[in-house]
N, CA and C of each residue as an Amber inpcrd file, in Angstrom:
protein
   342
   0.8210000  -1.2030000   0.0000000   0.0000000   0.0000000   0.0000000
   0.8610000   1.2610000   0.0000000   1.9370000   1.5480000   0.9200000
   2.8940000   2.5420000   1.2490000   3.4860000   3.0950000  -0.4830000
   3.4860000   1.8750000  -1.2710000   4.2270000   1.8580000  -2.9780000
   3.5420000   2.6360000  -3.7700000   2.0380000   2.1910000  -3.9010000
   0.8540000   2.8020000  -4.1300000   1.1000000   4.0300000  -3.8260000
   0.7170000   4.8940000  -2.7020000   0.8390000   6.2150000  -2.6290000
   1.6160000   6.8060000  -2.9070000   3.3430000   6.5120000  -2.8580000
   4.5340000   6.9770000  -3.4480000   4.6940000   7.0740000  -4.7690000
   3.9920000   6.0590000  -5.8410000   3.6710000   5.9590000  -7.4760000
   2.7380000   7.3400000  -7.4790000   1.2190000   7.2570000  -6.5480000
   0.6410000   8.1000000  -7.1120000   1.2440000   9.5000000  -6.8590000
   2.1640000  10.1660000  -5.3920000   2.4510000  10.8430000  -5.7020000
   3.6160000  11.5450000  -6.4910000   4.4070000  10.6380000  -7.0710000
   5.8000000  10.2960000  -8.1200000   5.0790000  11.1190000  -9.7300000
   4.0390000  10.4710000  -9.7400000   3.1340000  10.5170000 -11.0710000
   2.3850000  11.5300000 -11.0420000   1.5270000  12.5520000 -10.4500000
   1.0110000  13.7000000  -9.7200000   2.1450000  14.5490000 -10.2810000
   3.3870000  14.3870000  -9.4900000   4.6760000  15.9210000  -9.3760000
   4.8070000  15.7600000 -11.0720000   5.0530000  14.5930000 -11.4440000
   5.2890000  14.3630000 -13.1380000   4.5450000  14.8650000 -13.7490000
   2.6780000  14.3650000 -13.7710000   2.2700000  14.8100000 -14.7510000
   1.9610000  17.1170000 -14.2430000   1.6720000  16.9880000 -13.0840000
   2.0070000  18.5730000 -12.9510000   3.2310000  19.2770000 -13.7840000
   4.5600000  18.6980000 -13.1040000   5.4650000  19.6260000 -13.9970000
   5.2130000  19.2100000 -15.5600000   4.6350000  18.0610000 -16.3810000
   4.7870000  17.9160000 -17.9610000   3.9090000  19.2440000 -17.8480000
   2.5460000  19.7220000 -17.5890000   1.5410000  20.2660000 -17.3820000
   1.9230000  22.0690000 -17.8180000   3.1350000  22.2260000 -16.7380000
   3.1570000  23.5240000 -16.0770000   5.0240000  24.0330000 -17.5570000
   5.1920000  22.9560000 -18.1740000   5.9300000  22.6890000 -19.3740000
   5.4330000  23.4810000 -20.4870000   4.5630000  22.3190000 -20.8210000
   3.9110000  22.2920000 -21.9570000   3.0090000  24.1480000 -21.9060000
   2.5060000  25.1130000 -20.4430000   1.7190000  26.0330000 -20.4440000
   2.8980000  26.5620000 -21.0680000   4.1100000  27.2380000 -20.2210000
   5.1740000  27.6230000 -20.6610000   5.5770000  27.8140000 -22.0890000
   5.9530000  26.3730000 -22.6510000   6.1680000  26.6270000 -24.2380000
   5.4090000  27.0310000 -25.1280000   3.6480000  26.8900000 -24.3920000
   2.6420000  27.4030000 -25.6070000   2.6340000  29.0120000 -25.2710000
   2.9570000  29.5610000 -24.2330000   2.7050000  30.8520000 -24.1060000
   4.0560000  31.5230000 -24.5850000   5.4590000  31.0950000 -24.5000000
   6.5960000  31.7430000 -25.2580000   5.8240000  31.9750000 -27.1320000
   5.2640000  30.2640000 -27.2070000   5.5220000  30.2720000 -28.7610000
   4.2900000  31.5050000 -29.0730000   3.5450000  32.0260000 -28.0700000
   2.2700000  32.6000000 -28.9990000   2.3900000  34.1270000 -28.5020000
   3.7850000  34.5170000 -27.4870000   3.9010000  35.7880000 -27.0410000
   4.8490000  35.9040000 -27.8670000   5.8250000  35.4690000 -28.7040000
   7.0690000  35.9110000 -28.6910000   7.4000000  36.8390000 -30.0300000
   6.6900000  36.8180000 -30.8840000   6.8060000  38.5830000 -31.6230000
   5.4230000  39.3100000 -31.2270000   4.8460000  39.7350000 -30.1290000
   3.6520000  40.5390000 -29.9150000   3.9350000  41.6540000 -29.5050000
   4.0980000  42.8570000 -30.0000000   4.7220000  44.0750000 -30.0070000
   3.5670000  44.7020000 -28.7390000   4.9150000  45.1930000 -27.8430000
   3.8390000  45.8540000 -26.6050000   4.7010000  47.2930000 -26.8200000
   4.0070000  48.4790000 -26.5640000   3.9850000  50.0030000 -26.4080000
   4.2960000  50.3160000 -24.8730000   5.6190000  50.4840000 -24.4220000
   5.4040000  51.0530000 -23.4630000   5.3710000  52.7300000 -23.1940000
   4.3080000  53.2690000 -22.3090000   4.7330000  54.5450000 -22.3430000
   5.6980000  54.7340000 -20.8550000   6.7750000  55.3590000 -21.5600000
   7.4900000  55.5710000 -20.4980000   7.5720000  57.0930000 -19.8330000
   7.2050000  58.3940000 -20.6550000   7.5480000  59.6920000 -20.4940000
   6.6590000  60.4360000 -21.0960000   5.8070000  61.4560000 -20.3690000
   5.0670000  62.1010000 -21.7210000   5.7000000  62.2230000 -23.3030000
   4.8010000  61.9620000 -24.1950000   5.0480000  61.9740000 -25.4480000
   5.9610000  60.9700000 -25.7130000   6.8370000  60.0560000 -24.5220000
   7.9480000  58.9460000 -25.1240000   7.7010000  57.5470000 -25.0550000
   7.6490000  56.7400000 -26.1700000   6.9670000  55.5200000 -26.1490000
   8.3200000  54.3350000 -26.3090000   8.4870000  53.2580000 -25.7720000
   9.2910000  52.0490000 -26.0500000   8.3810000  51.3020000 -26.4870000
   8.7680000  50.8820000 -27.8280000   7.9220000  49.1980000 -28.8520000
   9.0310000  48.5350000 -28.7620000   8.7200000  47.4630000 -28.1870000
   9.1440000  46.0330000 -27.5690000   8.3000000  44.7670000 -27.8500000
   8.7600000  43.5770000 -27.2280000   7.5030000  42.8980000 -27.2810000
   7.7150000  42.1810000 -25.7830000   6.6070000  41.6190000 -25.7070000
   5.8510000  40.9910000 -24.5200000   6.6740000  39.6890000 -23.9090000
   7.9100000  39.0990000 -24.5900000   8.9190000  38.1270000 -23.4980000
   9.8600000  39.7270000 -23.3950000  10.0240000  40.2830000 -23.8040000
  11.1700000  40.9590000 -23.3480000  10.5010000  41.6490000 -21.4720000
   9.2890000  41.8580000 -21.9570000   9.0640000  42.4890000 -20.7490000
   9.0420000  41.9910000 -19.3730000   8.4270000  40.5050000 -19.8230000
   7.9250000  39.7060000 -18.6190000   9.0390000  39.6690000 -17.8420000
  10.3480000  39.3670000 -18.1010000  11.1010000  38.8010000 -17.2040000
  11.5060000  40.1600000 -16.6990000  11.8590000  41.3420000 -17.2290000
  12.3100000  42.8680000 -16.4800000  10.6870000  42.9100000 -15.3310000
   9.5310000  42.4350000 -15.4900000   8.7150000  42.9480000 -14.6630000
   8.9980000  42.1490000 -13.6610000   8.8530000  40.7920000 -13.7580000
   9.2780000  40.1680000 -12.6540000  10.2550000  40.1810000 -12.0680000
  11.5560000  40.7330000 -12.3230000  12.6070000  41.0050000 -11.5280000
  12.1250000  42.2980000 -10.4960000  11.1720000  43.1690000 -11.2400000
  11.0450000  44.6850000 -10.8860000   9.7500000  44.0550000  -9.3040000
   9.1210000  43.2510000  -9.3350000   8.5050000  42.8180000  -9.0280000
   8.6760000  42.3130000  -7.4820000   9.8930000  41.4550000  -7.6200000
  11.1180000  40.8320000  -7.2170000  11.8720000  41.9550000  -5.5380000
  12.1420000  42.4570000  -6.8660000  12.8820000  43.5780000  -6.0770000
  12.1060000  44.5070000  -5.4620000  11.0830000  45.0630000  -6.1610000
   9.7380000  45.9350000  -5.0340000   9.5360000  45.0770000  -3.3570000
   9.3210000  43.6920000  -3.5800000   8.9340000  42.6170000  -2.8360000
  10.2790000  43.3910000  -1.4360000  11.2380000  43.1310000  -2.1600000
  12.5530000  42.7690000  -1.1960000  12.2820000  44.4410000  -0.3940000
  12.2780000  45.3400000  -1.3680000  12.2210000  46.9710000  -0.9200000
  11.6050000  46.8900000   0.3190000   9.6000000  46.4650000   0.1970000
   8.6050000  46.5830000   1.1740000   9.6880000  45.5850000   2.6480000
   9.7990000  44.8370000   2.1280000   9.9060000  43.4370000   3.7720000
  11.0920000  44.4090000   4.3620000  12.2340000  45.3140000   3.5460000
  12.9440000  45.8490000   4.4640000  12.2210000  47.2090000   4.8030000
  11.8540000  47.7940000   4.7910000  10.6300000  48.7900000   5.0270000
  10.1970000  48.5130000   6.1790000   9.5930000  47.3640000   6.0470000
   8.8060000  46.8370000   7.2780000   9.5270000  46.3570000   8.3060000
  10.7140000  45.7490000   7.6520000  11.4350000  45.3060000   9.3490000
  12.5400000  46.7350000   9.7570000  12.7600000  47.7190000   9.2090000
  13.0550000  48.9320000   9.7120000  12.1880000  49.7970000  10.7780000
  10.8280000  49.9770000  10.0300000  10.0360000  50.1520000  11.2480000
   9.8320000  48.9970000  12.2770000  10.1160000  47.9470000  12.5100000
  10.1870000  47.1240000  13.2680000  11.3750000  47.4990000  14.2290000
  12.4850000  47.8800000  14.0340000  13.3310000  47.9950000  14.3680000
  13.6780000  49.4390000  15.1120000  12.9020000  50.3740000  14.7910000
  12.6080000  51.7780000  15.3140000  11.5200000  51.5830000  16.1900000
  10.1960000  50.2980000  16.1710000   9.6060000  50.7080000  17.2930000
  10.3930000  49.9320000  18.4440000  11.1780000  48.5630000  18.0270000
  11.7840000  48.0380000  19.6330000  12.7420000  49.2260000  19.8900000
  12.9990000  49.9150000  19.3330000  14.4670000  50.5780000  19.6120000
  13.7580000  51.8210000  20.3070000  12.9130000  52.3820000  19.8260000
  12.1530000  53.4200000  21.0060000  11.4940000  52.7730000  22.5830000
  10.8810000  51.4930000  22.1640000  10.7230000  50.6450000  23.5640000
  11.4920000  50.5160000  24.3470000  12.7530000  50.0330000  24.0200000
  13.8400000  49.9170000  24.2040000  14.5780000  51.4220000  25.3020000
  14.4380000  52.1560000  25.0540000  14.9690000  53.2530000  25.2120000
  13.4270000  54.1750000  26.3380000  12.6980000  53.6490000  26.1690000
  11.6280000  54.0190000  27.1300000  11.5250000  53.2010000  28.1910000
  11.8200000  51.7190000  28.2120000  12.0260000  51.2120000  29.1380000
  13.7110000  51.5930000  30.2350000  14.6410000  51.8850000  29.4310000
  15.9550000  52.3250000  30.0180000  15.8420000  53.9410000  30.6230000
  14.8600000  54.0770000  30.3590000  14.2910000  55.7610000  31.1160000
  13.4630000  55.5590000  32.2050000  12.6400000  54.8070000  31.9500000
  11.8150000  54.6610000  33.3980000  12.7230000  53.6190000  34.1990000
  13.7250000  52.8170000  33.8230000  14.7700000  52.2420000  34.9410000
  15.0360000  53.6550000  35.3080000  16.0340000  54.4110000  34.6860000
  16.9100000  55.5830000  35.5410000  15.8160000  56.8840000  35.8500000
  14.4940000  56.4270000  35.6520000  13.7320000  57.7920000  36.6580000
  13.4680000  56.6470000  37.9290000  13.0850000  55.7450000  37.8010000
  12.8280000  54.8880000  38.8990000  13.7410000  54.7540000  40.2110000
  15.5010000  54.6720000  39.7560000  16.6360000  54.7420000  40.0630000
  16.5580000  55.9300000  40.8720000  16.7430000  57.2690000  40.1400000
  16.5370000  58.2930000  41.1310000  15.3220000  58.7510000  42.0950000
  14.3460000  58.1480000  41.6860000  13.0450000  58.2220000  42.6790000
  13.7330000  58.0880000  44.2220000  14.1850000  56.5230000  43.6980000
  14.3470000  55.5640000  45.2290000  15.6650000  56.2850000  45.8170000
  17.0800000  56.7800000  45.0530000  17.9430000  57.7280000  45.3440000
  16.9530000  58.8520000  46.3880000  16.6670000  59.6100000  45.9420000
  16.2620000  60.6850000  46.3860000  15.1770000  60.1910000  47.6700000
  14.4010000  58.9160000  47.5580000  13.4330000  58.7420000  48.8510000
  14.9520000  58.4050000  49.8110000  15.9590000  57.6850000  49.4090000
  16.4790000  57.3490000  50.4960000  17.1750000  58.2190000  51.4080000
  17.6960000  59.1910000  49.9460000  18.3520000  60.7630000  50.9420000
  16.9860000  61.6270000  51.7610000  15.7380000  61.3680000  51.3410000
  15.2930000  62.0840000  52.3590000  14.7150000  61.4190000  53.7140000
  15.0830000  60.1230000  54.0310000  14.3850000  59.3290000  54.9510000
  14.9060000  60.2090000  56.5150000  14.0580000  60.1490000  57.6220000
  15.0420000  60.9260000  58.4770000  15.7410000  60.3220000  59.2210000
  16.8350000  60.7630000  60.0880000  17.3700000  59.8320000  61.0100000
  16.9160000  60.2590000  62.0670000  16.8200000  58.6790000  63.0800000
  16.5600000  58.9190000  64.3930000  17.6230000  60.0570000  65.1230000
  16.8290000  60.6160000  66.2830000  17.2570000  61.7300000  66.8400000
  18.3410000  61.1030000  68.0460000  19.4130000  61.1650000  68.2980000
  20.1960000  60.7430000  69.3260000  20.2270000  61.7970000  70.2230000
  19.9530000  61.2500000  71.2190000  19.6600000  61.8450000  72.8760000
  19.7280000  63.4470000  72.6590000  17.8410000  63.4050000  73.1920000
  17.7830000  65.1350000  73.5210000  17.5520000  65.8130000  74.3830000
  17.9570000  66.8360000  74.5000000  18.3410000  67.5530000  76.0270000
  16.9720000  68.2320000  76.2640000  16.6780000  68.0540000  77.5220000
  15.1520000  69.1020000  77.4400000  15.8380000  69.8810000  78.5760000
């Protein structure tokens, strides 16, 4: 039985990737002189075609991706770092609180003359 499931999923990954192949080569063979217009600038146009682009978008794509996640872990990194720094402030106001209660505690009075 264990053989069985290992065939079917052996045969599954196979016929998927023949699948995800065969989309591939029909979409090169039916994109690959299709003239795309880009506008890049008022009044300035690039004619190209449609494989040239795909792979510059997906790199651009790619790289936007990478831009945002460091974006995000920067502000990640500015709010521990203000936490950070708010917690090390209320240590040293806390610090001098208890400083200052201890300098004002009073001392007992040693022997007074009436």
């Amino acid at each position: 039985m264990e053989t069985l499931w290992l065939k079917i999923k052996s045969w599954t990954k196979i016929t998927v990737f023949t699948i995800v192949v065969l989309y591939v080569a029909i979409f090169i063979y039916n994109n690959y002189d299709q003239p795309l217009r880009i506008w890049w600038w008022f009044g300035y146009h690039i004619d190209t075609s449609a494989l040239e682009v795909i792979p510059v978008m997906l790199l651009a794509g790619a790289v936007g991706t990478y831009v945002v996640r460091m974006a995000f872990g920067a502000v990640r990194q500015i709010r521990q770092m203000r936490s950070r720094m708010a917690a090390a402030k209320m240590q040293k106001d806390v610090a001098e609180i208890k400083a200052k209660a201890d300098m004002m505690q009073t001392r007992p009075e040693q022997g007074k003359s009436e």
